[in-house]
PDB file of N, CA, C and O in Angstrom:
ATOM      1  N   UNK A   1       0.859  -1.178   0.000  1.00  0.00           N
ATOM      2  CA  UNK A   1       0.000   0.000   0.000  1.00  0.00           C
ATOM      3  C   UNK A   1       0.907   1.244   0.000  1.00  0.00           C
ATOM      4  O   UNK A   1       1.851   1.271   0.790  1.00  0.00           O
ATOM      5  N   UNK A   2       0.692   2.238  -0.803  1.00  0.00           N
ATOM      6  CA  UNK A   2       1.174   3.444  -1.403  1.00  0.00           C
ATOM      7  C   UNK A   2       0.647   4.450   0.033  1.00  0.00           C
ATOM      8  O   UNK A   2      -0.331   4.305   0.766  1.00  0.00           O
ATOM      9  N   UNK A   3       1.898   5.626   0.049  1.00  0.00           N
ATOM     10  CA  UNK A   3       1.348   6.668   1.347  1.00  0.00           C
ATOM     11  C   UNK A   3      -0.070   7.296   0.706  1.00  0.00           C
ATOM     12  O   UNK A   3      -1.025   7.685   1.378  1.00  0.00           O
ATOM     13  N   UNK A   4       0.008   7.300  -0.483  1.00  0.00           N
ATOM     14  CA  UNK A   4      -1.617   8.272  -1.230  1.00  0.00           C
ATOM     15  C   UNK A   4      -3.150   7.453  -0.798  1.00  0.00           C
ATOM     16  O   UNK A   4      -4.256   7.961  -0.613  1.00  0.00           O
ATOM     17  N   UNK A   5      -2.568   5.470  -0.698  1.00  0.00           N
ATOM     18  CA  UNK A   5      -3.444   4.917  -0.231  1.00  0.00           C
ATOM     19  C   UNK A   5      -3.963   5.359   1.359  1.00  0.00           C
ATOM     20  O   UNK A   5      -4.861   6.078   1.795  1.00  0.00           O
ATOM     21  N   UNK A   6      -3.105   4.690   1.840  1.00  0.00           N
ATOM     22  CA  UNK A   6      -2.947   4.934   3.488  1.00  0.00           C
ATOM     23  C   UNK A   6      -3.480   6.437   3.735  1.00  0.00           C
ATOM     24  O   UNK A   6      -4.001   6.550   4.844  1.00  0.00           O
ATOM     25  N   UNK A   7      -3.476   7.379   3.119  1.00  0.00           N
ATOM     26  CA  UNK A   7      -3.884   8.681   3.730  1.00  0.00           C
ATOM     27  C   UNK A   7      -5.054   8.623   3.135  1.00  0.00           C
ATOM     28  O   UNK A   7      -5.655   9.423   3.851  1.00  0.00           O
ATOM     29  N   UNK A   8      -6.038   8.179   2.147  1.00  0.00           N
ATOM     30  CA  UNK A   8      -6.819   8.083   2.082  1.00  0.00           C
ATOM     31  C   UNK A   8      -8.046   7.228   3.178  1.00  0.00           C
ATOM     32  O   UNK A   8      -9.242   7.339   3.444  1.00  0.00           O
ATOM     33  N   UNK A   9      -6.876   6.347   3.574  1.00  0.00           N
ATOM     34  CA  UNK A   9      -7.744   5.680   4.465  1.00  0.00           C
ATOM     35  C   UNK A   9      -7.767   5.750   5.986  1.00  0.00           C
ATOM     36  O   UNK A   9      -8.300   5.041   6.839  1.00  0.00           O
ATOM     37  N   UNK A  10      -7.049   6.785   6.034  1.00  0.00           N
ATOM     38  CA  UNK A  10      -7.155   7.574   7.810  1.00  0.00           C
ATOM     39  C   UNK A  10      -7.836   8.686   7.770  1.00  0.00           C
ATOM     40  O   UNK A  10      -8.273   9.375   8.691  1.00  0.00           O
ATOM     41  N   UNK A  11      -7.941   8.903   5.805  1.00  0.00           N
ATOM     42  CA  UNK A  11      -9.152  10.272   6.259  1.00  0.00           C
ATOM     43  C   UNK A  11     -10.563   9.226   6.375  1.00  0.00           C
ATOM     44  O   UNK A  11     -11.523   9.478   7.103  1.00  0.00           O
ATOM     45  N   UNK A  12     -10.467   8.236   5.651  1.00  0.00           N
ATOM     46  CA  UNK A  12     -11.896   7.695   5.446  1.00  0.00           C
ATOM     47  C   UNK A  12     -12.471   7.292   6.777  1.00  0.00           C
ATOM     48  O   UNK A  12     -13.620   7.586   7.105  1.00  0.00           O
ATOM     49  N   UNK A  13     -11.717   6.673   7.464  1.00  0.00           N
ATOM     50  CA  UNK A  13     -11.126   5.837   8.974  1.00  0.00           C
ATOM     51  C   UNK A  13     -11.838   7.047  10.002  1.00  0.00           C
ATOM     52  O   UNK A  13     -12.591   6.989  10.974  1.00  0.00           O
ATOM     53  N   UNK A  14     -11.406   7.779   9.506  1.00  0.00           N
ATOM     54  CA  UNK A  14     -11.030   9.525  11.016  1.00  0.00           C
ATOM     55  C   UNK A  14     -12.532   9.811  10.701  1.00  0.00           C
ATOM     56  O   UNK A  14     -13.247   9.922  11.697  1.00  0.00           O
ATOM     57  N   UNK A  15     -13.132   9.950   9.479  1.00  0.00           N
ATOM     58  CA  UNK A  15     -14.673  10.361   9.161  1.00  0.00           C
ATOM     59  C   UNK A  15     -15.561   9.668   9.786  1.00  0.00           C
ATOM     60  O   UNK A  15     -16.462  10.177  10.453  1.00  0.00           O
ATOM     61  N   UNK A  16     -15.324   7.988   9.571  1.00  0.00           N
ATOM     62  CA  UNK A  16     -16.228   6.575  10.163  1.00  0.00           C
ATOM     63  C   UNK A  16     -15.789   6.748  11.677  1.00  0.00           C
ATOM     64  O   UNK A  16     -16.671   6.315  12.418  1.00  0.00           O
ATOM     65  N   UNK A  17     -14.821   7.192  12.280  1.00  0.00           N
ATOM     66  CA  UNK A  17     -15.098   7.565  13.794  1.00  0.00           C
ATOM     67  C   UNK A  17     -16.169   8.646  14.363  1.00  0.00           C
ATOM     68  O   UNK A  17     -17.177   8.617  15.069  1.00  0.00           O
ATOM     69  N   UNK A  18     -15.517   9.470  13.775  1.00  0.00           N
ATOM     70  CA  UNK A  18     -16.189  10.892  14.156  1.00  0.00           C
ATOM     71  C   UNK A  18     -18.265  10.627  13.605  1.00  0.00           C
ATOM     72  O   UNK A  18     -19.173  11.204  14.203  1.00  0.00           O
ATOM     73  N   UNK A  19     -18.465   9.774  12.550  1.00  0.00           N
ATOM     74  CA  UNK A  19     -19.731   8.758  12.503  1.00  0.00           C
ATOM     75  C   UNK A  19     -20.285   8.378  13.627  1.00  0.00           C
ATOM     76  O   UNK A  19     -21.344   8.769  14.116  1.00  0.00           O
ATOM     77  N   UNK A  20     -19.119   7.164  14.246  1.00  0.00           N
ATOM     78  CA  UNK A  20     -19.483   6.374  15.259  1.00  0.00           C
ATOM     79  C   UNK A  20     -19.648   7.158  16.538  1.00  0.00           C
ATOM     80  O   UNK A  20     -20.625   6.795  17.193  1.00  0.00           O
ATOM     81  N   UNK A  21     -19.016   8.037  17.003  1.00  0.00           N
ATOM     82  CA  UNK A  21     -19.003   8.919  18.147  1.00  0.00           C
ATOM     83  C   UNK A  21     -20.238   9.549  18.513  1.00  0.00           C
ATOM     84  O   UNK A  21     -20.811   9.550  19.603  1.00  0.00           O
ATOM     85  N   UNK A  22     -20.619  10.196  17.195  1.00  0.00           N
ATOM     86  CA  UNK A  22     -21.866  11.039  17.607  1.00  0.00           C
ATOM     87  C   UNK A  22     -23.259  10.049  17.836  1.00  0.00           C
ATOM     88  O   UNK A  22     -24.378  10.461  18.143  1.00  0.00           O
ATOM     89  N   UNK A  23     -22.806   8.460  17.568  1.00  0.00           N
ATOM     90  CA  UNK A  23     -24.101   7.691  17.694  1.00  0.00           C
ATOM     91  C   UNK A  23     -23.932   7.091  19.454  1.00  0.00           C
ATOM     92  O   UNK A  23     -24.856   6.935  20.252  1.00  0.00           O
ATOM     93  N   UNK A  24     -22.453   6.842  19.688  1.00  0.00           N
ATOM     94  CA  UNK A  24     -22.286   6.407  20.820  1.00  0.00           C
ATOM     95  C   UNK A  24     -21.984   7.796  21.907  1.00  0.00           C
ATOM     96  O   UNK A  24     -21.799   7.373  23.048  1.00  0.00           O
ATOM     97  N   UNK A  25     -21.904   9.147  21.832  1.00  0.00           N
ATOM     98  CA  UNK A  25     -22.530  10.175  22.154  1.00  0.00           C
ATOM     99  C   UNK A  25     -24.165  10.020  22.785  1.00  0.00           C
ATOM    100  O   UNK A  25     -24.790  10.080  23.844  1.00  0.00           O
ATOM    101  N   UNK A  26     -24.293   9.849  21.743  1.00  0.00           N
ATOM    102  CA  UNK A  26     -25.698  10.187  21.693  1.00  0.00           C
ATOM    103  C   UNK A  26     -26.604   9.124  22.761  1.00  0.00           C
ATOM    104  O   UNK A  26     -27.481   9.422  23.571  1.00  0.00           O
ATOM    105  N   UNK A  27     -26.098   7.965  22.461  1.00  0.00           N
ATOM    106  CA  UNK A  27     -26.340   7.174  23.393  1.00  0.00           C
ATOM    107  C   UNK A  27     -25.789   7.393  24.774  1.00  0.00           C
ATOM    108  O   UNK A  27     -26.740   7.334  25.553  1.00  0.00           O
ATOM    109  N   UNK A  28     -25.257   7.500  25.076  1.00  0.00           N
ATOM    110  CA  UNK A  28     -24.752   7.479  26.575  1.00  0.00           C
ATOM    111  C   UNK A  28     -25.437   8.835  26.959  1.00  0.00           C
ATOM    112  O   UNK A  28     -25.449   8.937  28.186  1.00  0.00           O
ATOM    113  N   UNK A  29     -25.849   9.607  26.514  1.00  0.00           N
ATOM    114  CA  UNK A  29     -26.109  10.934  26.840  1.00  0.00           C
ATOM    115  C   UNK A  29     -27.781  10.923  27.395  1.00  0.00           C
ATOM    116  O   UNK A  29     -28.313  11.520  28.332  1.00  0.00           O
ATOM    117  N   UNK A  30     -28.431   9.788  26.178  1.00  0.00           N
ATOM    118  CA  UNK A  30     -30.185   9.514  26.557  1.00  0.00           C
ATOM    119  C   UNK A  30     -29.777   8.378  27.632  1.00  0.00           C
ATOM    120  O   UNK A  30     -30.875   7.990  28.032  1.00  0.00           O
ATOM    121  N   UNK A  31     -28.796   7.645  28.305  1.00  0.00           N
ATOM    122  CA  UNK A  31     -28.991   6.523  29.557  1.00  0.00           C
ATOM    123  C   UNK A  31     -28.930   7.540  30.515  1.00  0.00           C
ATOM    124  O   UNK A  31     -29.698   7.474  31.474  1.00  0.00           O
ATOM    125  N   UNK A  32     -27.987   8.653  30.393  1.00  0.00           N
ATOM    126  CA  UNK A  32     -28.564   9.474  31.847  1.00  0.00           C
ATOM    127  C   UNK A  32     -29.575  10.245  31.876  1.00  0.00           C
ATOM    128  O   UNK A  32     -30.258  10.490  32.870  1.00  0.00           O
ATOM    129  N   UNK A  33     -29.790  10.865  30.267  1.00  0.00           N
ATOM    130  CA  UNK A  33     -31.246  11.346  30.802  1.00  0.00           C
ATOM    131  C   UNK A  33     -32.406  10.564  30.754  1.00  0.00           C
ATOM    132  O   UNK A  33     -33.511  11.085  30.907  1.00  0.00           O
ATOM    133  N   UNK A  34     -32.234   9.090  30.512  1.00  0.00           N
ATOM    134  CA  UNK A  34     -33.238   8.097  30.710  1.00  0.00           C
ATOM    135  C   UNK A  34     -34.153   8.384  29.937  1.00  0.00           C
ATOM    136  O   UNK A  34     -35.299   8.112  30.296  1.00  0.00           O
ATOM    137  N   UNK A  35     -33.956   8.941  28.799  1.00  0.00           N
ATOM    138  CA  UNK A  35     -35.273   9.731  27.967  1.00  0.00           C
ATOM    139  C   UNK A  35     -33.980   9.464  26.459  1.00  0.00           C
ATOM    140  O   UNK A  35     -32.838   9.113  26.754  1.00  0.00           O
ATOM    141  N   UNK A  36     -34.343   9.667  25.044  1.00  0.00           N
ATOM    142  CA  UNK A  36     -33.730   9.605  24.183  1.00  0.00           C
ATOM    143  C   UNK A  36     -33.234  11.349  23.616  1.00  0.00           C
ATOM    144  O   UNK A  36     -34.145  12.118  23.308  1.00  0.00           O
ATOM    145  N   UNK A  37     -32.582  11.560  23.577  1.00  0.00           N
ATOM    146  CA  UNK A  37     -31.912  13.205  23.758  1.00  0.00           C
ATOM    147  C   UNK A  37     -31.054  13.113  22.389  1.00  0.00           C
ATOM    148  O   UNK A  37     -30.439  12.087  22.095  1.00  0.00           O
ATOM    149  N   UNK A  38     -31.062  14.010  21.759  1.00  0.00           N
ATOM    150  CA  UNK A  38     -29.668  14.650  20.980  1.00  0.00           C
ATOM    151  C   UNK A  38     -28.750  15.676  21.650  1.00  0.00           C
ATOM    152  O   UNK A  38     -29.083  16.838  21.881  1.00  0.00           O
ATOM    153  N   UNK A  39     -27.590  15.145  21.933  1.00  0.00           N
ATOM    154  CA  UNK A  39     -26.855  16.589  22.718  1.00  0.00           C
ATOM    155  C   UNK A  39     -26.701  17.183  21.596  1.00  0.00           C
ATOM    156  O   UNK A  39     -27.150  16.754  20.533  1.00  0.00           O
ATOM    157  N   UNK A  40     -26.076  18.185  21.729  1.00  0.00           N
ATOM    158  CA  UNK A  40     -24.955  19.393  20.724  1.00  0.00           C
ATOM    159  C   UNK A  40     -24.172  18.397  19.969  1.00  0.00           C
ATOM    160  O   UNK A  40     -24.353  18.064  18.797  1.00  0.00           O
ATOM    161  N   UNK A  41     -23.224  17.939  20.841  1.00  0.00           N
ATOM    162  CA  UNK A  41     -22.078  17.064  20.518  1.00  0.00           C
ATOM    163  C   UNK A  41     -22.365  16.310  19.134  1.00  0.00           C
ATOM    164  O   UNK A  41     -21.645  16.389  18.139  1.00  0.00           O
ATOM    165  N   UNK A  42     -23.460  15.619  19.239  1.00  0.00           N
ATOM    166  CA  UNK A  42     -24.168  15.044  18.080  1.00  0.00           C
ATOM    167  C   UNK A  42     -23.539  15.901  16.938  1.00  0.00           C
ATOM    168  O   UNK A  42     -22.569  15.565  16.258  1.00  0.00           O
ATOM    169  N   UNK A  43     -24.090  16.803  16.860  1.00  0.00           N
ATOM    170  CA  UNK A  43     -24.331  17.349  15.648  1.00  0.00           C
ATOM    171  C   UNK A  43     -22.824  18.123  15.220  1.00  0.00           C
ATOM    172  O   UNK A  43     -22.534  18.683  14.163  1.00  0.00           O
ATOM    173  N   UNK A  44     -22.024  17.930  16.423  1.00  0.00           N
ATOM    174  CA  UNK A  44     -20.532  18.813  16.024  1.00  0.00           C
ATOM    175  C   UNK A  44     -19.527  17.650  15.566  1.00  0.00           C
ATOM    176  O   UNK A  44     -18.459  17.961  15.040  1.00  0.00           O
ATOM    177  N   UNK A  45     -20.031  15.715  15.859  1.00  0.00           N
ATOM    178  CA  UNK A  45     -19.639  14.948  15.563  1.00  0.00           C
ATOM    179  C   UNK A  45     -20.254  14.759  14.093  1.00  0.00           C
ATOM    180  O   UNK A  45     -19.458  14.386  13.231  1.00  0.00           O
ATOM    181  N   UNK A  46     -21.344  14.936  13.784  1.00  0.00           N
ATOM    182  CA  UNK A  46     -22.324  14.730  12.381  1.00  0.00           C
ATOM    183  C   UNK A  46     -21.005  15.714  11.213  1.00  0.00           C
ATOM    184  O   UNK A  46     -20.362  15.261  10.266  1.00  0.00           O
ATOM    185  N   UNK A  47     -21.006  16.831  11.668  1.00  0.00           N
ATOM    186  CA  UNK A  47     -19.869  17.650  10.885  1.00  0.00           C
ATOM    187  C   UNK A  47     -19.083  17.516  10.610  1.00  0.00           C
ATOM    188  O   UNK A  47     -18.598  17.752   9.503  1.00  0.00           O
ATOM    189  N   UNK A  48     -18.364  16.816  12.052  1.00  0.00           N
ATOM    190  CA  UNK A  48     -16.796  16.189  11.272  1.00  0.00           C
ATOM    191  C   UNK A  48     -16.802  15.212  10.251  1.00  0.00           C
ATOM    192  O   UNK A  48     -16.419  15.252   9.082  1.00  0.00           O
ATOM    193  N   UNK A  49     -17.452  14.095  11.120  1.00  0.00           N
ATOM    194  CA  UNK A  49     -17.571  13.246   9.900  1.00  0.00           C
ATOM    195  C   UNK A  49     -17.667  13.220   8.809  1.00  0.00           C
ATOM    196  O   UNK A  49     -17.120  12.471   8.000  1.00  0.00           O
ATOM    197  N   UNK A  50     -18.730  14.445   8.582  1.00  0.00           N
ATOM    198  CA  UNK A  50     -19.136  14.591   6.995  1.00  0.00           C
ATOM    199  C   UNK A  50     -17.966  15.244   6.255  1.00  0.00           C
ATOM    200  O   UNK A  50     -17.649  15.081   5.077  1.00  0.00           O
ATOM    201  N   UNK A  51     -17.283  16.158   7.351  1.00  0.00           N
ATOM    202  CA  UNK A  51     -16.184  16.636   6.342  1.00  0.00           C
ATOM    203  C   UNK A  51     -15.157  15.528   5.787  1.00  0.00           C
ATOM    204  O   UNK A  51     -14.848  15.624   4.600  1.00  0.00           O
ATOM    205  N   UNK A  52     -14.564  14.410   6.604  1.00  0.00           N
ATOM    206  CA  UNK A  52     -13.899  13.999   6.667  1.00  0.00           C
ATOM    207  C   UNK A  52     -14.517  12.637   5.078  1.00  0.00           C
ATOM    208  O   UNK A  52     -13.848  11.975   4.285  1.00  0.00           O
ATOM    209  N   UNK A  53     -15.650  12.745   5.230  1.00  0.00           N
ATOM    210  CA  UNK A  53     -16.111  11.186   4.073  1.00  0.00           C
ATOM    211  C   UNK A  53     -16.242  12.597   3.031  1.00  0.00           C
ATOM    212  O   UNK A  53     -15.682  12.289   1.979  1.00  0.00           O
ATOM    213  N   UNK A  54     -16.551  13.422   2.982  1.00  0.00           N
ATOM    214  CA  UNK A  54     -16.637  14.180   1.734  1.00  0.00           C
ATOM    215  C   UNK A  54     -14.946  14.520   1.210  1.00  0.00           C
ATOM    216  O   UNK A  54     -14.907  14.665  -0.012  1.00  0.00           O
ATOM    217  N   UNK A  55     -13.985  14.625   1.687  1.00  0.00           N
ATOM    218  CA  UNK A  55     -12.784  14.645   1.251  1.00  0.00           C
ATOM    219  C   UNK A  55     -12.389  13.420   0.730  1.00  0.00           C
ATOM    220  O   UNK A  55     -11.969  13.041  -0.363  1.00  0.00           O
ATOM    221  N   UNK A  56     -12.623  12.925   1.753  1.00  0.00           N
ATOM    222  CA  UNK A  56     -12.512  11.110   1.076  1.00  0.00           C
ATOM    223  C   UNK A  56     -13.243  10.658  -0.411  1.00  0.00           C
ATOM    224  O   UNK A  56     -12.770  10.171  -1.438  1.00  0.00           O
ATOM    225  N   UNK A  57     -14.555  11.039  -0.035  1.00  0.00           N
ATOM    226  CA  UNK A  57     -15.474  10.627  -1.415  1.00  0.00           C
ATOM    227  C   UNK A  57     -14.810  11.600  -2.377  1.00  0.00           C
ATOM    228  O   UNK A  57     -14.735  11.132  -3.513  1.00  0.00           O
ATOM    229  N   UNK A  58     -14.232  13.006  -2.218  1.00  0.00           N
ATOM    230  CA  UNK A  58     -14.097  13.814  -3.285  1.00  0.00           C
ATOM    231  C   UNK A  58     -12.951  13.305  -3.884  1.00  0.00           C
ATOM    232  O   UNK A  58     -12.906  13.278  -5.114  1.00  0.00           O
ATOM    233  N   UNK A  59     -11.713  12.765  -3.008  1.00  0.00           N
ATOM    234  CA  UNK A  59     -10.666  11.932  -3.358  1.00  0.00           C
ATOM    235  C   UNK A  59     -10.942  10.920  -4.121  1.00  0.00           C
ATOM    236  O   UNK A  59     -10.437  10.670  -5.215  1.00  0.00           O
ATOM    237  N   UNK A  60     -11.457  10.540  -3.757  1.00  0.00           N
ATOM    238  CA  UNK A  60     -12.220   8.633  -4.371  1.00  0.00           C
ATOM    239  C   UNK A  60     -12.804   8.793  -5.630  1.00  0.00           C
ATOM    240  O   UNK A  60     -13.015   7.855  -6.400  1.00  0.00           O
ATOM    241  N   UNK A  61     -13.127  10.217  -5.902  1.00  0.00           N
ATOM    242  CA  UNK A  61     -14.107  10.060  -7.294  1.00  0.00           C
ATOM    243  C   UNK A  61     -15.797   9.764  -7.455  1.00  0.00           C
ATOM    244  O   UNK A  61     -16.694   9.784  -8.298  1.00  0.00           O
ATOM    245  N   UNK A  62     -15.506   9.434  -5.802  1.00  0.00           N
ATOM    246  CA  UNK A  62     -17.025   8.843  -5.925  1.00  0.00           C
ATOM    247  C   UNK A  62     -18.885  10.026  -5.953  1.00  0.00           C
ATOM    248  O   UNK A  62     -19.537  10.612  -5.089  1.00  0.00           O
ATOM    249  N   UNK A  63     -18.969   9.892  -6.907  1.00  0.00           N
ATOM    250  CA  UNK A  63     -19.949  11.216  -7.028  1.00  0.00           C
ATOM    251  C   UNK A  63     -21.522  10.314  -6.330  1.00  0.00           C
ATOM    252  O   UNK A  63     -22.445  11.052  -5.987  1.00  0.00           O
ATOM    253  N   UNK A  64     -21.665   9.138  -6.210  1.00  0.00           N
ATOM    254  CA  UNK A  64     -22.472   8.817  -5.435  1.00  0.00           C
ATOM    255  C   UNK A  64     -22.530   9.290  -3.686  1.00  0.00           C
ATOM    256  O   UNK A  64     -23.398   9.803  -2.980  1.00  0.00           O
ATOM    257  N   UNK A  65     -21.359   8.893  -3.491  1.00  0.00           N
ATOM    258  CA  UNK A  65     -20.761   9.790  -1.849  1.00  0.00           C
ATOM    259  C   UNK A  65     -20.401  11.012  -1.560  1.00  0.00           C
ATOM    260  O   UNK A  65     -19.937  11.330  -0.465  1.00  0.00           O
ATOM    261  N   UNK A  66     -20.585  11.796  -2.515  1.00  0.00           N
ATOM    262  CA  UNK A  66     -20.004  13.210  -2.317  1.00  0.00           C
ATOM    263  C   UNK A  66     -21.515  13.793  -2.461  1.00  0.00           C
ATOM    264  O   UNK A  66     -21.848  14.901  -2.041  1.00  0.00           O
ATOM    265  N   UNK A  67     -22.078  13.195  -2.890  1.00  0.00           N
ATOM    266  CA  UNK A  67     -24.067  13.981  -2.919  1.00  0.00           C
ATOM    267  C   UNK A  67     -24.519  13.483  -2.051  1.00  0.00           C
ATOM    268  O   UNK A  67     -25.621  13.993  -1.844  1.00  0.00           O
ATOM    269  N   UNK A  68     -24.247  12.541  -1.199  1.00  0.00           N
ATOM    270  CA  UNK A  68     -25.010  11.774   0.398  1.00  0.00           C
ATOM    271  C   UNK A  68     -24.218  12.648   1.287  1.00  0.00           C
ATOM    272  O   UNK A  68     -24.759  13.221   2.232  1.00  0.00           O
ATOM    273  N   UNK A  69     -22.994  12.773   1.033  1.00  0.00           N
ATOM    274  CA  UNK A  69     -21.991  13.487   2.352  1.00  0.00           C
ATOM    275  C   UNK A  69     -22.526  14.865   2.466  1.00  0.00           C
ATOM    276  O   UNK A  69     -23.060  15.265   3.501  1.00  0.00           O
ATOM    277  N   UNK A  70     -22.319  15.927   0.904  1.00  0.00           N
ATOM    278  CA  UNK A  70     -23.048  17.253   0.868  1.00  0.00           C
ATOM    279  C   UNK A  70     -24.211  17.472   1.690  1.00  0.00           C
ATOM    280  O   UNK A  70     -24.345  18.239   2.643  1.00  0.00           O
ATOM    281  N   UNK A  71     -25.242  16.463   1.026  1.00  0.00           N
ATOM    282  CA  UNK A  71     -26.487  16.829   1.758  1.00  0.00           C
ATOM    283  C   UNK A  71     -26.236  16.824   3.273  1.00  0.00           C
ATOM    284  O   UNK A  71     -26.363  17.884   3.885  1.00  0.00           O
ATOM    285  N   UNK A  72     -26.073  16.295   3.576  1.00  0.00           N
ATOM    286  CA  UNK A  72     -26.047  16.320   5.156  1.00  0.00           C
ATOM    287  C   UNK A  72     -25.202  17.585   6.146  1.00  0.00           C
ATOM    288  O   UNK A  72     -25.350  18.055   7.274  1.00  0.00           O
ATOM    289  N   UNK A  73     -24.369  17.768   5.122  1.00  0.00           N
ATOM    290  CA  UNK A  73     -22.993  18.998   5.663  1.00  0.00           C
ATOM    291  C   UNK A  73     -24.432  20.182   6.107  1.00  0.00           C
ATOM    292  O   UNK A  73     -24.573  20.704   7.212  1.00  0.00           O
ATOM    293  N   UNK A  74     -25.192  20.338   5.113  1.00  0.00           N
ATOM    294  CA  UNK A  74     -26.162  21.291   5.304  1.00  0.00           C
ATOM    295  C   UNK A  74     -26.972  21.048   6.823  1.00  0.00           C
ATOM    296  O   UNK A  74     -26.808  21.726   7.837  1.00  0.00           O
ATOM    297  N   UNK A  75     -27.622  20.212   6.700  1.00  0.00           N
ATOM    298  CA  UNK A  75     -28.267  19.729   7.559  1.00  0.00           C
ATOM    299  C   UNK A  75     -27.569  19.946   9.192  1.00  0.00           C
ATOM    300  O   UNK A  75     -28.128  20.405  10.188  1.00  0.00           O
ATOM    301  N   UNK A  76     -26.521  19.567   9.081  1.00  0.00           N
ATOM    302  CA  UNK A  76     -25.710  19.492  10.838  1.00  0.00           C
ATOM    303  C   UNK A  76     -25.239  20.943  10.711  1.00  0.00           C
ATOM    304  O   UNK A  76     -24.844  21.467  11.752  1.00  0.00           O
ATOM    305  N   UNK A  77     -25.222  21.693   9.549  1.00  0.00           N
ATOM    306  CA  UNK A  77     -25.206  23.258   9.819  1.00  0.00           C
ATOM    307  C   UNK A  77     -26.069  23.915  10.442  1.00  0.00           C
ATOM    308  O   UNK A  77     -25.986  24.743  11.349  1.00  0.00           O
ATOM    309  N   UNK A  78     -27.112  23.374   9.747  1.00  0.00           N
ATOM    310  CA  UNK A  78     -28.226  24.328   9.685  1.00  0.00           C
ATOM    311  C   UNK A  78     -29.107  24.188  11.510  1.00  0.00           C
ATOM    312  O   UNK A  78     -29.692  25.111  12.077  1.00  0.00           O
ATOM    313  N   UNK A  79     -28.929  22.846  12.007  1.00  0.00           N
ATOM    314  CA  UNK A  79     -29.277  22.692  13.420  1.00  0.00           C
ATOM    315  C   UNK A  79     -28.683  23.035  14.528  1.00  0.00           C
ATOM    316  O   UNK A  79     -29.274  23.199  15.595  1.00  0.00           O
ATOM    317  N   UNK A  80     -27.060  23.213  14.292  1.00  0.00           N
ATOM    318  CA  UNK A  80     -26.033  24.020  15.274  1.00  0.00           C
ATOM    319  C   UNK A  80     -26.214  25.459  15.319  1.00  0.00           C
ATOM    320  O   UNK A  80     -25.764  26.107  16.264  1.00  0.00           O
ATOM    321  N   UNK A  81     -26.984  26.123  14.146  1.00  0.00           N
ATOM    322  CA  UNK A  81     -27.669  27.573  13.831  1.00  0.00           C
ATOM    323  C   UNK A  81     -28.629  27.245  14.668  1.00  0.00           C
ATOM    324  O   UNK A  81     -28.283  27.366  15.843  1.00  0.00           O
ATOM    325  N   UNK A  82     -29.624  26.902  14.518  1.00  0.00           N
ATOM    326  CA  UNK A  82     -31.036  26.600  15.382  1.00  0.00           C
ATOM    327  C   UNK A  82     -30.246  26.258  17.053  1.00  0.00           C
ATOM    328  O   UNK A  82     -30.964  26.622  17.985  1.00  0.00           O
ATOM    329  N   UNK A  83     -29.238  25.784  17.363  1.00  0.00           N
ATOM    330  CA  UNK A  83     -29.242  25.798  18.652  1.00  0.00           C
ATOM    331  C   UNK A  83     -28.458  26.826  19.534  1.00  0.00           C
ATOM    332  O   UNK A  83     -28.559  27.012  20.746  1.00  0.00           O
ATOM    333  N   UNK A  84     -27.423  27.622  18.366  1.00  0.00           N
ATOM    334  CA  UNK A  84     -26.751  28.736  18.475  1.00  0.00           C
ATOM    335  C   UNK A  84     -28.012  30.208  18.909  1.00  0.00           C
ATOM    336  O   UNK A  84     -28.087  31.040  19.813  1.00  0.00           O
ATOM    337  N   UNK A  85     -28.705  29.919  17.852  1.00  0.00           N
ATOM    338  CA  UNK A  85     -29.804  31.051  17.990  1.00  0.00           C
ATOM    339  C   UNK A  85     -30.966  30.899  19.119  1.00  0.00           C
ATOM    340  O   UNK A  85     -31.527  31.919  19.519  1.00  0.00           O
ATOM    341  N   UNK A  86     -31.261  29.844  19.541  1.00  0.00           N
ATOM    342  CA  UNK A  86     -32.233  29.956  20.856  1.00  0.00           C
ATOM    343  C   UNK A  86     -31.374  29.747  22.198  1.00  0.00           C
ATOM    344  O   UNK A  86     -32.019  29.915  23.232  1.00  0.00           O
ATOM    345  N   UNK A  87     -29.961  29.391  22.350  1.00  0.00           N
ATOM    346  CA  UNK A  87     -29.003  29.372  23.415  1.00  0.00           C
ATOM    347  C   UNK A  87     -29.357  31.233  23.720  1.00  0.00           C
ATOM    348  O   UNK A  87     -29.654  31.732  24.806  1.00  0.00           O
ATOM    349  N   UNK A  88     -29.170  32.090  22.126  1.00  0.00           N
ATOM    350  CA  UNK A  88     -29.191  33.304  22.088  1.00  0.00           C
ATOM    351  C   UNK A  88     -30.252  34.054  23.261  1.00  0.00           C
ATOM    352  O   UNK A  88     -30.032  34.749  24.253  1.00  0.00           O
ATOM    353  N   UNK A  89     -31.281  33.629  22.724  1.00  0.00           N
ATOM    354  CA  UNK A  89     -32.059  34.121  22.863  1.00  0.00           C
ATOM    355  C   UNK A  89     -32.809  33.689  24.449  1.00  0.00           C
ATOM    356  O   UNK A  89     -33.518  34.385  25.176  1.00  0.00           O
ATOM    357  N   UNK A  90     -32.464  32.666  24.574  1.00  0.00           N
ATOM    358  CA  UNK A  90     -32.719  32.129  26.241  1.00  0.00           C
ATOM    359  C   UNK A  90     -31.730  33.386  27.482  1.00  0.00           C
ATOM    360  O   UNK A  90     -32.077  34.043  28.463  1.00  0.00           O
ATOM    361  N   UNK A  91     -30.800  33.252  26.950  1.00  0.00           N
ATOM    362  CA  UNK A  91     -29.633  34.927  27.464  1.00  0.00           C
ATOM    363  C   UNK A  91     -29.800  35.717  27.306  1.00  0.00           C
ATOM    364  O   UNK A  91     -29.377  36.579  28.076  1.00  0.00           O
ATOM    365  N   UNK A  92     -30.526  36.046  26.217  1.00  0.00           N
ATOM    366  CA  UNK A  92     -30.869  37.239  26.545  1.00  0.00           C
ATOM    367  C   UNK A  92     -31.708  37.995  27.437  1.00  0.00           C
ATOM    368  O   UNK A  92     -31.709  39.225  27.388  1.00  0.00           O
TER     369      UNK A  92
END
């Protein structure tokens, strides 16, 4: 395996963590509140990840994975706005 391989596959690797985190996040977070919860964290793990498989997919060529990864980049934006803006507004 070539270093161009191998770095492809610690970005792909580093993305499928930062995946797994925000699910096992997420979980441990609803056993203490005994209720099913999304923290923050979620969604700051949803981001990495996506950055990390969209470099990968953009590397890879793969235009099937780079339109699943995109969409979502939006999405974990657009809810860290929604929690940025009523944190706001609760302080104020």
């Amino acid at each position: 395996m070539n270093l161009t391989e191998t770095t492809l596959l610690i970005i792909g690797f580093t993305g499928q963590f930062f995946f797994f985190m925000r699910f096992f996040v997420q979980w441990i977070y609803s056993e203490k509140q005994r209720k099913s919860v999304i923290p923050v964290a979620f969604w700051y793990f949803s981001l990495l990840g996506s950055v990390c498989l969209l470099i990968y997919a953009i590397l890879r060529k793969d235009i099937v994975f780079i339109v699943g990864q995109s969409t979502g980049f939006i999405i974990y934006i657009r809810n860290l706005y929604f929690i940025k803006k009523e944190r706001a507004k609760l302080n104020a």
